[in-house]
C-alpha positions in Angstrom: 90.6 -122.6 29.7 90.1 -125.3 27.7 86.1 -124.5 27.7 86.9 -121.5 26.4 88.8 -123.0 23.5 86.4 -125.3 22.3 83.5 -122.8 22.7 85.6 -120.6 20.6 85.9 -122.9 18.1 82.3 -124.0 18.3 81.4 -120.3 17.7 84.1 -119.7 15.1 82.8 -122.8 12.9 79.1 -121.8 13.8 79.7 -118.1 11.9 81.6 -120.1 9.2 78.7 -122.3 8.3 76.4 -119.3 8.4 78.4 -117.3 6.4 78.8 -119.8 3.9 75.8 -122.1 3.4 73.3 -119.6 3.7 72.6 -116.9 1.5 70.8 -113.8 3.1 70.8 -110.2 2.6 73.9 -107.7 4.1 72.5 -106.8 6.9 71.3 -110.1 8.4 75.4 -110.7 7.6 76.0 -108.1 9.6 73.8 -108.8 12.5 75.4 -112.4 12.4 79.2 -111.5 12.5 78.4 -109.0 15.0 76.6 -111.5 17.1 79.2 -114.1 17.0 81.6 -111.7 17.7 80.1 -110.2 20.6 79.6 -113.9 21.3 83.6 -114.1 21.0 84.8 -111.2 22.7 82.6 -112.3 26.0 83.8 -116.2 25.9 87.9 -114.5 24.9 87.1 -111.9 28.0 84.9 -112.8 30.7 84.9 -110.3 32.8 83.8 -107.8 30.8 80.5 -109.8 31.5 80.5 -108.8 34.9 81.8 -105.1 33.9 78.8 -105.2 31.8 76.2 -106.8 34.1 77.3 -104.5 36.8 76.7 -101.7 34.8 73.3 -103.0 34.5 72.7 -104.0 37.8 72.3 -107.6 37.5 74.6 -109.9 39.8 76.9 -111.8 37.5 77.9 -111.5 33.9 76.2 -115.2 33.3 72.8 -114.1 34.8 73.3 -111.2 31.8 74.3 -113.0 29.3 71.0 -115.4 30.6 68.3 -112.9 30.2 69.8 -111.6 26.7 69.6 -115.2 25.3 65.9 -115.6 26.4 64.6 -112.4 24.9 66.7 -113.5 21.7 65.4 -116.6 21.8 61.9 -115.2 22.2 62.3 -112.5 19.6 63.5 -115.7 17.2 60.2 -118.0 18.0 57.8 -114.7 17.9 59.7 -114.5 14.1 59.2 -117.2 12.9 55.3 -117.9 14.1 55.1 -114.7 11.6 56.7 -116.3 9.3 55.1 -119.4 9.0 51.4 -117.5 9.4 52.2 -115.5 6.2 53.1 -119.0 4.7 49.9 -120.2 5.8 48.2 -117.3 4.6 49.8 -117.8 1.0 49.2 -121.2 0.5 45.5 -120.8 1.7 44.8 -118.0 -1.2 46.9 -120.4 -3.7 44.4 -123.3 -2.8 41.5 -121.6 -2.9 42.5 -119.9 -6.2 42.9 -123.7 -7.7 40.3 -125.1 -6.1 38.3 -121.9 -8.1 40.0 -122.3 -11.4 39.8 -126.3 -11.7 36.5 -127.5 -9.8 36.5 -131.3 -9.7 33.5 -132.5 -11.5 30.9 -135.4 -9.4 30.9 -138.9 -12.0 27.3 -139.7 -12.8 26.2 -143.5 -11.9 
C-alpha cells in the first residue's frame, strides 16, 4: 500500500512537471494526461492488470504492463534517432551554405 502511494505521487508530480515546464502542442497534452492516467488507474487498481492481461493472454498484469513499456520505450528511441537525423541533416545544409557564402581565404608568405 504504501508503494502504491508513493508511486502515485511520483506519477502525479511527473504529469505536473510536464504539464507545466514544457510547452507542446494539444495533442502531445493529451497523449500525456492520458498516459499518466492510465498509468494511475493501473497503480490505484491492480487487478485490472490482470483483467487486462488475461484478456490478452499474457500471464500476469506485470508481464503486460512489461511488454507495453518496452515497445514504448522503443517507439521513444526510434523518435528521437529521427529526430536528431533531421537535426543532423539541417545543420549539415547550414554549414555547407556558410562555408559557400564566406570561403576562408589561404594568407600568402
Amino acid at each position: 500500500m504504501t508503494f502504491q502511494f508513493m508511486f502515485a505521487g511520483l506519477t502525479i508530480v511527473c504529469l505536473f512537471y510536464f504539464l507545466i515546464v514544457t510547452k507542446n502542442a494539444a495533442y502531445q497534452r493529451i497523449f500525456v494526461m492520458s498516459f499518466f492516467g492510465t498509468g494511475l488507474l493501473f497503480i490505484c487498481n491492480p487487478e485490472m492488470t490482470n483483467a487486462l492481461a488475461h484478456f490478452f493472454a499474457i500471464g500476469r498484469g506485470v508481464d503486460l504492463i512489461f511488454y507495453v513499456s518496452t515497445l514504448f520505450l522503443f517507439f521513444i528511441c526510434f523518435n528521437l534517432y529521427l529526430r536528431f537525423k533531421a537535426y543532423d541533416k539541417k545543420l549539415t545544409q547550414i554549414t555547407r551554405m556558410l562555408a559557400l557564402s564566406n570561403p576562408i581565404r589561404g594568407e600568402k608568405e
